[in-house]
PDB file of N, CA, C and O in Angstrom:
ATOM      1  N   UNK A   1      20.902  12.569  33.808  1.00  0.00           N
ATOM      2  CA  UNK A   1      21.957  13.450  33.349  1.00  0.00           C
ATOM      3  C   UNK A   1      23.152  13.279  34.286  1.00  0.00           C
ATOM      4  O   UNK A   1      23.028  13.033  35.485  1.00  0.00           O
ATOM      5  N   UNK A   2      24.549  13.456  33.526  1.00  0.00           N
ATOM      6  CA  UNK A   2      25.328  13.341  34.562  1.00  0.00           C
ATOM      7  C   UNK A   2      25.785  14.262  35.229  1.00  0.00           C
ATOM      8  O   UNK A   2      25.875  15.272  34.531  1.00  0.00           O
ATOM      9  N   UNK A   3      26.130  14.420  36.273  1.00  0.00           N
ATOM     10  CA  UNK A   3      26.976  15.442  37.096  1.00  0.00           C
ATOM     11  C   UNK A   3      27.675  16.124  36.710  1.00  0.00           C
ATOM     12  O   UNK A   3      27.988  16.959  37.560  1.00  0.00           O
ATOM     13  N   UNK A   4      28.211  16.263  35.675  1.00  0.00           N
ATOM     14  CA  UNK A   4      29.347  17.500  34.818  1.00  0.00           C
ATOM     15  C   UNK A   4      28.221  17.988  34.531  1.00  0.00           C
ATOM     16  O   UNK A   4      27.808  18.672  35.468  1.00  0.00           O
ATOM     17  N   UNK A   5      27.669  17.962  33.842  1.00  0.00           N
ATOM     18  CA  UNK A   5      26.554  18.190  32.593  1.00  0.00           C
ATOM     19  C   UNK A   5      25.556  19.175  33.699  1.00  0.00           C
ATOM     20  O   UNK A   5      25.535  20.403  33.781  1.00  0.00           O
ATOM     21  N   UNK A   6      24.927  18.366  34.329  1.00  0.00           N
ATOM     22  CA  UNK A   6      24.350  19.069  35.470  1.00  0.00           C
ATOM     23  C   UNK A   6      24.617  20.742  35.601  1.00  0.00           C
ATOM     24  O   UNK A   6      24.000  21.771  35.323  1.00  0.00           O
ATOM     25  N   UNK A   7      25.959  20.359  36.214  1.00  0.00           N
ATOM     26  CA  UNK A   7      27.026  21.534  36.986  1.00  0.00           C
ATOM     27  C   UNK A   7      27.318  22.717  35.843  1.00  0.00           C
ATOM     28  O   UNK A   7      27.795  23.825  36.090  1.00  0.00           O
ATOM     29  N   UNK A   8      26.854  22.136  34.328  1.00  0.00           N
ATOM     30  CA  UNK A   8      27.898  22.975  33.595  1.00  0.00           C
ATOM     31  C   UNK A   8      26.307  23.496  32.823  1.00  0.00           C
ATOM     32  O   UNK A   8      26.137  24.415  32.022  1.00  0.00           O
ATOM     33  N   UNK A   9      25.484  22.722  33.292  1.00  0.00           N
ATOM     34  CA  UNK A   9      23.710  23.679  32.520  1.00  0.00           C
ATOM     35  C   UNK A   9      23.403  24.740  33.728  1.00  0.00           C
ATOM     36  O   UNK A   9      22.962  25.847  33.419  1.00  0.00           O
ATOM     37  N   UNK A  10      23.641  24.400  35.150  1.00  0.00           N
ATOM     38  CA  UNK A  10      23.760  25.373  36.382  1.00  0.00           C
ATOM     39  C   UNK A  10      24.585  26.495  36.329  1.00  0.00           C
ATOM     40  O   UNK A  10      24.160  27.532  36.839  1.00  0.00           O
ATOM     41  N   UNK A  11      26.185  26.477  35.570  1.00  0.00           N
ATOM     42  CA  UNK A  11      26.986  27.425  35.487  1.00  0.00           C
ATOM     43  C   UNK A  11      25.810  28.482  33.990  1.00  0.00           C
ATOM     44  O   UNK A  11      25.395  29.624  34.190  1.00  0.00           O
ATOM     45  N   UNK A  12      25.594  27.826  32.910  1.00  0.00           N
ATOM     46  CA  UNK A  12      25.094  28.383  31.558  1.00  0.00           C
ATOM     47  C   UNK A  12      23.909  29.198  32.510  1.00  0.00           C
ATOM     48  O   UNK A  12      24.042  30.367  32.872  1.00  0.00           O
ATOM     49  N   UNK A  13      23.156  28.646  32.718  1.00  0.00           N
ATOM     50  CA  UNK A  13      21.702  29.091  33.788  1.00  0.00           C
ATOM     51  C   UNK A  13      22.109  30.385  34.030  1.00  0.00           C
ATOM     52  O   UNK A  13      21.468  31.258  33.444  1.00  0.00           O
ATOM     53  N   UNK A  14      22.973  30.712  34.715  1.00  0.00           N
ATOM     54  CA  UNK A  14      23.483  32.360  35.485  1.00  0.00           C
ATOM     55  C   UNK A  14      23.850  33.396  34.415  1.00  0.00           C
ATOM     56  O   UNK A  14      23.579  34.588  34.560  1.00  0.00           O
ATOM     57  N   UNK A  15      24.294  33.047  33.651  1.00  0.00           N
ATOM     58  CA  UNK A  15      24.643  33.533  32.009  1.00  0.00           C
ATOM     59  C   UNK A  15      23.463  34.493  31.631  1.00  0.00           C
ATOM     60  O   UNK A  15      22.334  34.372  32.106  1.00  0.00           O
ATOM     61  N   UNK A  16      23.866  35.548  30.647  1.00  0.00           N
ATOM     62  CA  UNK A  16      22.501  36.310  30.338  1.00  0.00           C
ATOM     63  C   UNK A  16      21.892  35.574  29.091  1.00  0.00           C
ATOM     64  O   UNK A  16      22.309  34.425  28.945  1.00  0.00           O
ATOM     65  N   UNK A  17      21.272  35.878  28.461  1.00  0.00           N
ATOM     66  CA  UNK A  17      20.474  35.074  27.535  1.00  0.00           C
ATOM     67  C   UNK A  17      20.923  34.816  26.517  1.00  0.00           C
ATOM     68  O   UNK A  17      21.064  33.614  26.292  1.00  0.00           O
ATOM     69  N   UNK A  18      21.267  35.608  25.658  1.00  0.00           N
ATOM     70  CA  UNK A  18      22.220  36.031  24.969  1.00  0.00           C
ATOM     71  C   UNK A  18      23.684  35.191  24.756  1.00  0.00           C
ATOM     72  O   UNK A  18      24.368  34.911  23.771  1.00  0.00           O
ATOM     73  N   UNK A  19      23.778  34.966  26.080  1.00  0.00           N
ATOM     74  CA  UNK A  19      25.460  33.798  26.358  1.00  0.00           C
ATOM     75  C   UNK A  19      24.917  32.481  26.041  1.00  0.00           C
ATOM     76  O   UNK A  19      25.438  31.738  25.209  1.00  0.00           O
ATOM     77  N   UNK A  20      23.688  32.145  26.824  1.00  0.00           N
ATOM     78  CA  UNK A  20      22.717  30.788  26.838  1.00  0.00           C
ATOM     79  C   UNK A  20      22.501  30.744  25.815  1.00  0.00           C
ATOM     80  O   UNK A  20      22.756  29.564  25.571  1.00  0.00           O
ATOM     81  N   UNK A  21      22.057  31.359  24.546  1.00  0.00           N
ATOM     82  CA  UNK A  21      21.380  30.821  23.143  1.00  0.00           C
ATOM     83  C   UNK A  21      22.745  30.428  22.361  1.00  0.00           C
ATOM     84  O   UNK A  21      22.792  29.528  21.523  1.00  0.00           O
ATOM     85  N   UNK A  22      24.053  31.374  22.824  1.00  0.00           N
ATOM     86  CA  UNK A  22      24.985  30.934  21.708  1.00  0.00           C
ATOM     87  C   UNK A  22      26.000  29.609  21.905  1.00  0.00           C
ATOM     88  O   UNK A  22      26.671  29.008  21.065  1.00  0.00           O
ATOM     89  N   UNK A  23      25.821  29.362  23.559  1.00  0.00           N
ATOM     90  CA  UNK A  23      26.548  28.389  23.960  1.00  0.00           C
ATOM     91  C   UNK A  23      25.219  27.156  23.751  1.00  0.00           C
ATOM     92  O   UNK A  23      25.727  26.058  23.525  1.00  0.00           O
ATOM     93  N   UNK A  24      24.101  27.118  23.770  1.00  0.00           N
ATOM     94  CA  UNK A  24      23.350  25.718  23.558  1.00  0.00           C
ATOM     95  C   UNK A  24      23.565  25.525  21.557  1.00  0.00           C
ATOM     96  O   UNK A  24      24.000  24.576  20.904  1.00  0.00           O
ATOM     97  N   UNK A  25      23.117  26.672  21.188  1.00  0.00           N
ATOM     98  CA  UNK A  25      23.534  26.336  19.941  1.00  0.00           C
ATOM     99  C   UNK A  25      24.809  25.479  19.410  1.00  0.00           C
ATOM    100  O   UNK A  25      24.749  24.509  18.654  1.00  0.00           O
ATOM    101  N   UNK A  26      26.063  26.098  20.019  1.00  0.00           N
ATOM    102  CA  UNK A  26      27.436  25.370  20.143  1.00  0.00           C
ATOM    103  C   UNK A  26      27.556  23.953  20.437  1.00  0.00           C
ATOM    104  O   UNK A  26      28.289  23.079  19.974  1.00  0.00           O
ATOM    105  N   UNK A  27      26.213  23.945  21.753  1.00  0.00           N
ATOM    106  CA  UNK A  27      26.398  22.319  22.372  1.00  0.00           C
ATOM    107  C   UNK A  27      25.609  21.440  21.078  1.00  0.00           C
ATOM    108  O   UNK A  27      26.101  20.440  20.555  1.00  0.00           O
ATOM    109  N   UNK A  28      24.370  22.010  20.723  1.00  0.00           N
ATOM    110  CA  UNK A  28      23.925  21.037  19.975  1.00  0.00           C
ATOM    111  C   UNK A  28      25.101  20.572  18.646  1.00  0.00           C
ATOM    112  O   UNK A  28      25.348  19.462  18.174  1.00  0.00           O
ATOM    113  N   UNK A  29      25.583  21.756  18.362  1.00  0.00           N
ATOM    114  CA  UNK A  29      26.447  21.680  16.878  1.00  0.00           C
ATOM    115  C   UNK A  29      27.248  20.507  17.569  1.00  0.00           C
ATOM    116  O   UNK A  29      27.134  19.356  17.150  1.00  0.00           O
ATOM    117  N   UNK A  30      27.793  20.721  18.285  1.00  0.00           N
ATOM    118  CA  UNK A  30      28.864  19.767  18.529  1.00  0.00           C
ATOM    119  C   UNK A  30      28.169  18.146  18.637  1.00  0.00           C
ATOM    120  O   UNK A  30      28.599  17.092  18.170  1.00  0.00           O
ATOM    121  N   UNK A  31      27.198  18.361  19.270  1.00  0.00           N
ATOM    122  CA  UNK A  31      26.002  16.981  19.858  1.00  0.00           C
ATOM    123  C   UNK A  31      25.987  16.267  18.727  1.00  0.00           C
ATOM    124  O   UNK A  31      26.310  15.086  18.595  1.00  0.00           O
ATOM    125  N   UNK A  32      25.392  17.421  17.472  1.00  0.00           N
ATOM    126  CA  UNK A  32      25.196  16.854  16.173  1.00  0.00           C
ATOM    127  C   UNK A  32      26.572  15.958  15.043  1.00  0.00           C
ATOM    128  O   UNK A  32      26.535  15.064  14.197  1.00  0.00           O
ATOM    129  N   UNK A  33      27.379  16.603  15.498  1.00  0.00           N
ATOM    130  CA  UNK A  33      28.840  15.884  14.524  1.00  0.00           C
ATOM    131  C   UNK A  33      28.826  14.972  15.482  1.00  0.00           C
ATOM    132  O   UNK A  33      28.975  13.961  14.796  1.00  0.00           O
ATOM    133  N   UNK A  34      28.736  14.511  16.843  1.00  0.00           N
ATOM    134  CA  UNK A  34      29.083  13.938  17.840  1.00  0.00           C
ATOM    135  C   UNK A  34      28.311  12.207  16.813  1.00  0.00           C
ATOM    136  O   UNK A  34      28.789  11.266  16.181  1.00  0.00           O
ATOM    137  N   UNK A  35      26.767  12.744  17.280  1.00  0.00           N
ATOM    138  CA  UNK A  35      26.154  11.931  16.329  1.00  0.00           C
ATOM    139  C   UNK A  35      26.468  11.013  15.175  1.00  0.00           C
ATOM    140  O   UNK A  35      26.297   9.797  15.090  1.00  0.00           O
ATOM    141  N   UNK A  36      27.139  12.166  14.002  1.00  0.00           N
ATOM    142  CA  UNK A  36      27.657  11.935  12.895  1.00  0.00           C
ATOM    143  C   UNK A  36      28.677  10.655  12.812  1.00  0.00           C
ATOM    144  O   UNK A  36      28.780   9.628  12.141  1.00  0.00           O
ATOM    145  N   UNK A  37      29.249  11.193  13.694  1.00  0.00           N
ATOM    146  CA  UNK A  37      30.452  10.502  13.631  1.00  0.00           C
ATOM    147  C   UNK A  37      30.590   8.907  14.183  1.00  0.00           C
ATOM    148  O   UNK A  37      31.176   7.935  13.707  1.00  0.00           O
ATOM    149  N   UNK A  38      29.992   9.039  15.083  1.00  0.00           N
ATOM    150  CA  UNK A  38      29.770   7.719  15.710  1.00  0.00           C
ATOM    151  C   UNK A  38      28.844   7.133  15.130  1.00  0.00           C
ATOM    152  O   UNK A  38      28.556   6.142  15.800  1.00  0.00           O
ATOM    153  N   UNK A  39      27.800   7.264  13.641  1.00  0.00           N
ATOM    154  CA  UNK A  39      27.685   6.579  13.131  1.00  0.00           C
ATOM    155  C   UNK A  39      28.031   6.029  11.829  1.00  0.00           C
ATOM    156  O   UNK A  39      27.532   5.115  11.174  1.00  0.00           O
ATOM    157  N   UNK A  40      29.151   6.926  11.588  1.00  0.00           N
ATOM    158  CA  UNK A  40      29.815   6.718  10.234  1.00  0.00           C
ATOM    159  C   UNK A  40      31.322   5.679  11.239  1.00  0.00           C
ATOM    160  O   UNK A  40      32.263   5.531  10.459  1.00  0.00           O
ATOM    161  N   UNK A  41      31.542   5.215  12.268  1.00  0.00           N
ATOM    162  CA  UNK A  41      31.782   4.612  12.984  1.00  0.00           C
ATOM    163  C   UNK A  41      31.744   3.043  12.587  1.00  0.00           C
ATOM    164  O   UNK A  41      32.478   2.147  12.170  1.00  0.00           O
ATOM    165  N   UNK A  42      29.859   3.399  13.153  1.00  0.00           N
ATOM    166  CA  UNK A  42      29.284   2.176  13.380  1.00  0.00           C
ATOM    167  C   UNK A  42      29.816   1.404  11.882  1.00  0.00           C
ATOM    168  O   UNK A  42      30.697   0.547  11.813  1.00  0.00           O
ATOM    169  N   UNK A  43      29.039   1.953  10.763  1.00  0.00           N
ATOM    170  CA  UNK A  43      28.913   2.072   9.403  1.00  0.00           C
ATOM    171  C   UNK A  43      30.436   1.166   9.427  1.00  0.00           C
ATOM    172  O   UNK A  43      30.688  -0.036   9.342  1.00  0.00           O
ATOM    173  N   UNK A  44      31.240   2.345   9.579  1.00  0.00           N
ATOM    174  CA  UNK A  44      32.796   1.313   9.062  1.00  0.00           C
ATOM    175  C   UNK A  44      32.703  -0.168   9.904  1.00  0.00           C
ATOM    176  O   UNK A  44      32.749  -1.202   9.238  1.00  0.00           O
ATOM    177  N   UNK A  45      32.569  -0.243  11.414  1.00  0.00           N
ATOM    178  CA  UNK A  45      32.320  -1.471  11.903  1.00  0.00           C
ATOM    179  C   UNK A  45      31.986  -2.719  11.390  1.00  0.00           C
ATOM    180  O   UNK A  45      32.691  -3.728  11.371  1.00  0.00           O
ATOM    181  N   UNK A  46      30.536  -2.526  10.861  1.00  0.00           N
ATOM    182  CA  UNK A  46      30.131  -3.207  10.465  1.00  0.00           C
ATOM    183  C   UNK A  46      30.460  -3.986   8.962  1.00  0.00           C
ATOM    184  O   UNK A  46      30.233  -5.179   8.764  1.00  0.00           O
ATOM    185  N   UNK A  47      30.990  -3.129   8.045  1.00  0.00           N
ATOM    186  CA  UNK A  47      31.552  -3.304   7.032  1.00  0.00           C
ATOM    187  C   UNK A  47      32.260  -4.092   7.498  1.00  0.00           C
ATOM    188  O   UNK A  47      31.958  -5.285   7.464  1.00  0.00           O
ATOM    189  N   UNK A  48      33.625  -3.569   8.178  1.00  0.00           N
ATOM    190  CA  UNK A  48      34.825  -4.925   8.775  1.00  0.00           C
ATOM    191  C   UNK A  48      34.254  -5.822   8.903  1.00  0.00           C
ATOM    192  O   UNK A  48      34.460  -6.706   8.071  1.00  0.00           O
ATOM    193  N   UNK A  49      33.290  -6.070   9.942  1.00  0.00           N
ATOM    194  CA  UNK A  49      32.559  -7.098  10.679  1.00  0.00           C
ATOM    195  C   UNK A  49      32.192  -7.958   9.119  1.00  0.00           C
ATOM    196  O   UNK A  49      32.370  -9.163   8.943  1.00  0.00           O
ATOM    197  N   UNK A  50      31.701  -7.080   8.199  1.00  0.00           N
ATOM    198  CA  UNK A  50      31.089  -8.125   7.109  1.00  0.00           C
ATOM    199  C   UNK A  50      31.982  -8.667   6.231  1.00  0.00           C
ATOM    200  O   UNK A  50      31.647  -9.381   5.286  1.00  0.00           O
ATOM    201  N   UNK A  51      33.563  -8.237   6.610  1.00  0.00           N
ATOM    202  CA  UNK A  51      34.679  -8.863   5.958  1.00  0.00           C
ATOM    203  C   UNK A  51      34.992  -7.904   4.702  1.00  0.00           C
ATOM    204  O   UNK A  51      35.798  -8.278   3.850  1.00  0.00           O
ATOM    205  N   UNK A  52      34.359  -6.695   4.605  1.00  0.00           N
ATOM    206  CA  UNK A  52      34.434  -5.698   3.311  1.00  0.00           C
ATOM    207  C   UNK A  52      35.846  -5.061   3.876  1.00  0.00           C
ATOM    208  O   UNK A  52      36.352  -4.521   2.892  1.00  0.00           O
ATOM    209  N   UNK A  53      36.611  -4.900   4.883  1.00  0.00           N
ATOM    210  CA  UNK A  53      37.773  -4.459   4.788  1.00  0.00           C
ATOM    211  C   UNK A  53      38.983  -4.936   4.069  1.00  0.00           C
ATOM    212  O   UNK A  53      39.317  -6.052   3.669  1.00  0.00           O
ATOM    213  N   UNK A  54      39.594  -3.655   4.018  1.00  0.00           N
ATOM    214  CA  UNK A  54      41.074  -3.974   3.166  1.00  0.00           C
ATOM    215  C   UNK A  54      42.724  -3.316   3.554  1.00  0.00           C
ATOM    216  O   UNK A  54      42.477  -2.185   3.975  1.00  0.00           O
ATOM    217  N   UNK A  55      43.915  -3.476   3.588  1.00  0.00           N
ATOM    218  CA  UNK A  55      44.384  -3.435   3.853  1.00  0.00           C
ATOM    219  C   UNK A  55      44.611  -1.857   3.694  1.00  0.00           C
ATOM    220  O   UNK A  55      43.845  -1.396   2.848  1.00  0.00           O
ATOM    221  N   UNK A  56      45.509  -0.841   4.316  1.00  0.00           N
ATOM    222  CA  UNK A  56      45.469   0.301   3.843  1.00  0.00           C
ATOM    223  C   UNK A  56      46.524   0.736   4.924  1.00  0.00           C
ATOM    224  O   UNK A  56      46.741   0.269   6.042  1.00  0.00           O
ATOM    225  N   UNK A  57      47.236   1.989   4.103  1.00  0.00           N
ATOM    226  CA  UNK A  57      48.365   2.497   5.087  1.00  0.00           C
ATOM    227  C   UNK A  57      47.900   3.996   5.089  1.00  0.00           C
ATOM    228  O   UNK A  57      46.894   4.478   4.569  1.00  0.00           O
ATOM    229  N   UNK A  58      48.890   4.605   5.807  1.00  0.00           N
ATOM    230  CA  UNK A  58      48.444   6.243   6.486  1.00  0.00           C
ATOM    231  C   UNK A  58      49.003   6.615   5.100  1.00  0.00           C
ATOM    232  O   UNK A  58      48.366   7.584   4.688  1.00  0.00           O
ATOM    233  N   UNK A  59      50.135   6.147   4.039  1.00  0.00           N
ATOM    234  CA  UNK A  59      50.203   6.981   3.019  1.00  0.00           C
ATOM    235  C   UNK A  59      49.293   7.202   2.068  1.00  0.00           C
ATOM    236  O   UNK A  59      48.891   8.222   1.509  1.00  0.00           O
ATOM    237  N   UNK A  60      48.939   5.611   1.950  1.00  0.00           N
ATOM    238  CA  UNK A  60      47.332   5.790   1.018  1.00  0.00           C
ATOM    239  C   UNK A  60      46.543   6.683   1.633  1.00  0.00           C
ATOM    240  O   UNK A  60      46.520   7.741   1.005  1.00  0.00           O
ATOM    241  N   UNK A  61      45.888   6.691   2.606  1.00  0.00           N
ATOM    242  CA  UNK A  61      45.255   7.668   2.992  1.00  0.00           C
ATOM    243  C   UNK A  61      44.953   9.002   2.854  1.00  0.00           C
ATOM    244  O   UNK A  61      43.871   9.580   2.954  1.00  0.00           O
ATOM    245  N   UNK A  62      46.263   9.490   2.563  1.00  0.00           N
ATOM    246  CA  UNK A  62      47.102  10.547   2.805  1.00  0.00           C
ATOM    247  C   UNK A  62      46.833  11.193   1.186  1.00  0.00           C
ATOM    248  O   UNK A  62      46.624  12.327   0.755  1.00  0.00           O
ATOM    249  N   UNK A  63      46.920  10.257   0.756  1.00  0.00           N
ATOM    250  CA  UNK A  63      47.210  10.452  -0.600  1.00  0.00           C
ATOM    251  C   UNK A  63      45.477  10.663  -0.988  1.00  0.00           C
ATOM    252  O   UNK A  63      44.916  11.752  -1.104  1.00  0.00           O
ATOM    253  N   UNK A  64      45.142   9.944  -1.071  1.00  0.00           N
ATOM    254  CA  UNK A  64      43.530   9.791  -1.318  1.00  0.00           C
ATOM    255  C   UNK A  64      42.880  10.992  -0.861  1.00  0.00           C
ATOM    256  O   UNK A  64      42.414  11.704  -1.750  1.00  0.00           O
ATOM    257  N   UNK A  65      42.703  11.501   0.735  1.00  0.00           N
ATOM    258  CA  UNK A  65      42.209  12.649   1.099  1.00  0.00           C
ATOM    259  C   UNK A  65      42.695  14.012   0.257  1.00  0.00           C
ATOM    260  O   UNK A  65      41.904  14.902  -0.053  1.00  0.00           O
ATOM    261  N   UNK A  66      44.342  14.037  -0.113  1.00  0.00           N
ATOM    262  CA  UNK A  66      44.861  15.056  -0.654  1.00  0.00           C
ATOM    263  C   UNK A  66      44.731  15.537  -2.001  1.00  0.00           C
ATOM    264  O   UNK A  66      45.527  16.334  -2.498  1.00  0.00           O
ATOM    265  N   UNK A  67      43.207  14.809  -2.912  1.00  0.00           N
ATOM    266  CA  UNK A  67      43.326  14.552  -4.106  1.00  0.00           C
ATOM    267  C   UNK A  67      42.179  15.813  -4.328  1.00  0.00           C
ATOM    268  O   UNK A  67      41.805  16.114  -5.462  1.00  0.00           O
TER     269      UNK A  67
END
């Protein structure tokens, strides 16, 4: 584990219980999109990598999400 992490499960530790269940809950939520994301990441990567990309601008984008 690293040294932030450490320091910042030592700070939660002193916390009443109550603080500890809602802040690990928080960490995992976050852990979990953390997850997510970096493999919908990978996912696009590899696509490029397999030459499935295509050209695209922030308006397309823009446009597409806003539909």
């Amino acid at each position: 584990m690293v040294k932030t992490l450490e320091q910042a499960i030592a700070e939660v530790e002193r916390l009443p219980a109550e603080d500890q269940e809602q802040i690990g809950r928080t960490l995992l939520s976050h852990v979990e999109k953390l997850r997510a994301l970096r493999a919908e990441i990978d996912k696009g990567i590899r696509s490029l990598d397999a030459g499935q990309g295509r050209e695209s601008s922030i308006d397309d984008f823009i446009r597409h999400k806003n539909r």
